[in-house]
C-alpha positions in Angstrom: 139.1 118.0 163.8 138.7 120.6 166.8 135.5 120.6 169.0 134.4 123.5 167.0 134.4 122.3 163.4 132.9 118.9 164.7 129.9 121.2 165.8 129.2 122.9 163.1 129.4 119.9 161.0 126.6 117.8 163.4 124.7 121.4 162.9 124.8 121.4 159.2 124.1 117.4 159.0 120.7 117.7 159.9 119.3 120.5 158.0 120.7 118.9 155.2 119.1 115.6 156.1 115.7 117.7 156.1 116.4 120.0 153.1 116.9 116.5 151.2 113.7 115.0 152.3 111.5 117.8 151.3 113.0 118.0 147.8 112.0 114.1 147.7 109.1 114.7 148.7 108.3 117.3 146.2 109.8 115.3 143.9 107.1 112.2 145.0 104.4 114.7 144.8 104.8 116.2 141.5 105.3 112.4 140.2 101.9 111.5 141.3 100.8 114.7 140.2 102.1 113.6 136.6 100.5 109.9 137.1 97.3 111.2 138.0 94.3 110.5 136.3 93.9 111.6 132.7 91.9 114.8 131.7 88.2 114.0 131.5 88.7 110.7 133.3 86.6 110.1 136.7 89.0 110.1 139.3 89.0 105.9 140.4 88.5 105.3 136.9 91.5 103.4 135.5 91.9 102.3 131.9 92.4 99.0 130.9 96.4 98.0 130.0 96.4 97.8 126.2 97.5 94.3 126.0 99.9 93.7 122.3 98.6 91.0 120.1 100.3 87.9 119.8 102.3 87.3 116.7 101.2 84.4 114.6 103.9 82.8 113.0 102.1 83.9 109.4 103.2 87.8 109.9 106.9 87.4 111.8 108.7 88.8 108.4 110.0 92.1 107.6 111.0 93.7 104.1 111.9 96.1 102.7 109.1 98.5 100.7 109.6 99.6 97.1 110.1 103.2 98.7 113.4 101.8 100.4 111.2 101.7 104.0 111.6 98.6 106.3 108.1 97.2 106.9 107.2 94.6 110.2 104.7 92.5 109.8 103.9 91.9 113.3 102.6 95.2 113.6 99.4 93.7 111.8 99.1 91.3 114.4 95.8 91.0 115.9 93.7 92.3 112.6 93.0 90.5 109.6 95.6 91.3 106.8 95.5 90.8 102.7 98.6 90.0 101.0 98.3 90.6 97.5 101.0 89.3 95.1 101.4 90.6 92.0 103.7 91.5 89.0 104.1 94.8 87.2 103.4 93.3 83.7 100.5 91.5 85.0 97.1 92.4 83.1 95.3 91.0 85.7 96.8 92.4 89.0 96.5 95.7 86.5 92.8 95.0 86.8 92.9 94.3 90.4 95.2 97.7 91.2 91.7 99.4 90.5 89.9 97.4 93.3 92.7 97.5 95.8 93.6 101.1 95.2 89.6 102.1 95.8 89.1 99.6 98.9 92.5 100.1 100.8 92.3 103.3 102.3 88.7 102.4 103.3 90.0 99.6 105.3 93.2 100.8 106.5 92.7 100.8 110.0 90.5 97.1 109.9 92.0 94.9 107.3 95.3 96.4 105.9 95.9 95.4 102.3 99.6 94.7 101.7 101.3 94.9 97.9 103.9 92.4 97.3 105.9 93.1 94.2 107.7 90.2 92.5 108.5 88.5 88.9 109.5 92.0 87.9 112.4 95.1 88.0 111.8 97.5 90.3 111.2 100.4 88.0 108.8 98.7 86.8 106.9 98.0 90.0 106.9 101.4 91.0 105.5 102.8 88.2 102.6 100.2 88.7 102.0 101.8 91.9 102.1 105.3 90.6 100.0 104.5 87.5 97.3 102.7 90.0 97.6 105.1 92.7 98.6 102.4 95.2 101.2 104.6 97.0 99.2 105.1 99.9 99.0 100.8 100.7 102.3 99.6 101.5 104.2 97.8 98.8 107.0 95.1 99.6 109.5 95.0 97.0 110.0 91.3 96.7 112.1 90.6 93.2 114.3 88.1 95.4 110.6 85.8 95.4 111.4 84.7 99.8 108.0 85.8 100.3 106.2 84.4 97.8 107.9 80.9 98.6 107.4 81.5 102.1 103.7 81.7 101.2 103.7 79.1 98.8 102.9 81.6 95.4 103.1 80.0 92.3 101.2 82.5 90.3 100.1 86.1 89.8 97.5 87.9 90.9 97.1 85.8 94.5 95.4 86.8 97.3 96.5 85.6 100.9 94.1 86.5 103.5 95.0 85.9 107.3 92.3 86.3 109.7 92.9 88.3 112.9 94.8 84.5 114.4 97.0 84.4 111.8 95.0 81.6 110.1 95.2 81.3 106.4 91.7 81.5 105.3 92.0 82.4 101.8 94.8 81.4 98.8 94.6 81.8 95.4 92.5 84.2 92.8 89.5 86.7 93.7 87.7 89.3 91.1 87.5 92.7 92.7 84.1 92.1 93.3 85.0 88.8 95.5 88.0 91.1 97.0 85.6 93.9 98.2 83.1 91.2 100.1 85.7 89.3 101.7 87.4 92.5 102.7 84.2 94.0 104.0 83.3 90.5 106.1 86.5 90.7 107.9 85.8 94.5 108.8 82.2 93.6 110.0 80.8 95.7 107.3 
């Protein structure tokens, strides 16, 4: 390399050296910019991490919903839940539909109410939901039955409450009169 190439590289060099350091630093300063606090927020004010709830071992399942949907139940994790079991030639969960189609969307964001459809074809099940309105409460399609011997269900209609732990605090039958008190307890209603 001749004298004069060598010089006019060690010229170039260092405004390259400073042209790159104020794009980084533009680049820093529009980051922070971005990071800053959020609109409305006092500036010092910093919101608290939203911390995810631990998964009890009572909601690590997923299936499938009668719509074809894959449901988690670990999302629920960290508010009470009702899994309701039932069968689309039950006269029972029929009268029961009524209670959880009126109280589910009510409690939606507090104490989800969760179908789970067994002992039954699946064009059947869904036109329980339609005829009972339940399509806006999510519906497991469970003809296989691994949930309800997961949970231990021997019958139709059952109710399986799980408190916000993932504690087991209720098993068996409830009126739609029991349904909607329990419900509302766990809300703090």
């Amino acid at each position: 390399m001749s004298r004069r190439t060598s010089l006019r590289v060690r010229a170039i060099r260092p405004r390259r050296l400073v042209s790159t350091a104020a794009l980084v630093a533009a680049l820093l300063g529009v980051a922070s910019c971005a990071v800053g606090p959020a609109p409305g927020k006092p500036v010092g004010v910093v919101a608290a991490p939203v911390v995810p709830a631990r998964v009890p071992a009572t909601l690590k399942f997923t299936a499938k919903t009668l719509d074809g949907t894959w449901f988690s139940a670990a999302e629920l994790a960290g508010k009470p839940v009702v899994l309701w079991f039932w069968a689309p030639w039950c006269a029972t969960c029929a009268s029961q539909a009524w209670t959880v189609a009126e109280i589910a969307p009510k409690y939606r964001d507090t104490v989800p109410i969760v179908g789970v459809a067994g002992l039954g074809e699946q064009r059947a099940m869904k036109e329980f939901v339609t005829e009972f309105d339940l399509a806006g409460t999510p519906q497991l399609d469970d003809r296989a039955g691994a949930l309800w011997r997961r949970f231990e269900v021997v019958e139709q209609s059952t109710f399986l409450i799980i408190d916000r732990d993932g504690r087991v605090v209720h098993h068996g039958f409830l009126d739609g009169e029991s349904l909607s008190r329990q419900v509302a307890a766990l809300a703090g209603r």
